[in-house]
C-alpha positions in Angstrom: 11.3 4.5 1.2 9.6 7.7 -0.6 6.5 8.0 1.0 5.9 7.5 5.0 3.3 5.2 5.8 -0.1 6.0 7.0 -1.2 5.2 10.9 -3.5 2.6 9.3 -0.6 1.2 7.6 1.4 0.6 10.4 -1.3 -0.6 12.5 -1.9 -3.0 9.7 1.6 -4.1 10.0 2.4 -4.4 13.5 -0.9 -6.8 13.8 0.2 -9.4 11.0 3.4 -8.8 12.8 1.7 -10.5 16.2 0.7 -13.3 14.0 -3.1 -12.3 13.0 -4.5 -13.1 10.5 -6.3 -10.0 7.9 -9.4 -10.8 9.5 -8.3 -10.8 12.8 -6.4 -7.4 12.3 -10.0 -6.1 10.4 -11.6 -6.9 13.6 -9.3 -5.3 15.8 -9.1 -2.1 13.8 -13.0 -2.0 12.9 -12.5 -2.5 9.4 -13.0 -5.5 6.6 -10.4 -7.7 5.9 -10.3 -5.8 2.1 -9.4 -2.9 3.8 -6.6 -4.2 5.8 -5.4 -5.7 2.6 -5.9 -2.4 0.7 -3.7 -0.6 3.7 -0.6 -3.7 3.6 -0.5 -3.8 -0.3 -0.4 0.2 0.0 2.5 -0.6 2.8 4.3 -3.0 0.6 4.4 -0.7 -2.2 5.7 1.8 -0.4 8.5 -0.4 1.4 9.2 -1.4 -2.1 8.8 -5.3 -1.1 6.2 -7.6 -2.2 5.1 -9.9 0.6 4.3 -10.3 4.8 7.8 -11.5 6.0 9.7 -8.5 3.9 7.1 -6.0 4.8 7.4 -6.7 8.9 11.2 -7.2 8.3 11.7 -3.7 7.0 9.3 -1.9 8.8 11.2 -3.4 12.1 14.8 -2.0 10.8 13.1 0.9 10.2 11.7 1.0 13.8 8.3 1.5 12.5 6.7 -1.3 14.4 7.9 -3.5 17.6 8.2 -7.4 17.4 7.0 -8.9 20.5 9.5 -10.0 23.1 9.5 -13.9 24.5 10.6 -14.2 28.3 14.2 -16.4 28.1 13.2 -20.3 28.3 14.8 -21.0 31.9 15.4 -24.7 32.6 13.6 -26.5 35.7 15.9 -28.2 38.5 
């Protein structure tokens, strides 16, 4: 990676991360769904990947975002 990315970036990020969509992420961040787009495709590029799953992939190895954590399925009985 050559260039850190932004705040937006990552907040972009860790949201699709969660499962929203760009729309969802726009409305949580205050911004249009172009935007958000504008910031991932600005992540990507500086990743140096081309889509969603690579993008959260490598900004999790790089500890740049968190993945959430599911509680261990316990069994009844």
């Amino acid at each position: 990676m050559n260039e850190e990315l932004s705040l937006r970036e990552i907040a972009c990020l860790q949201l699709i991360a969660l499962g929203k969509t760009n729309v969802e992420a726009g409305k949580a961040l205050g911004l249009t769904h172009h935007t958000v787009q504008y910031h991932l495709h600005n992540a990507y590029h500086k990743l140096n990947v081309s889509n969603r799953a690579a993008a959260i992939s490598k900004a999790y190895h790089l500890s740049l975002i968190k993945l959430p954590i599911e509680p261990p399925v316990t069994k009844s009985g």
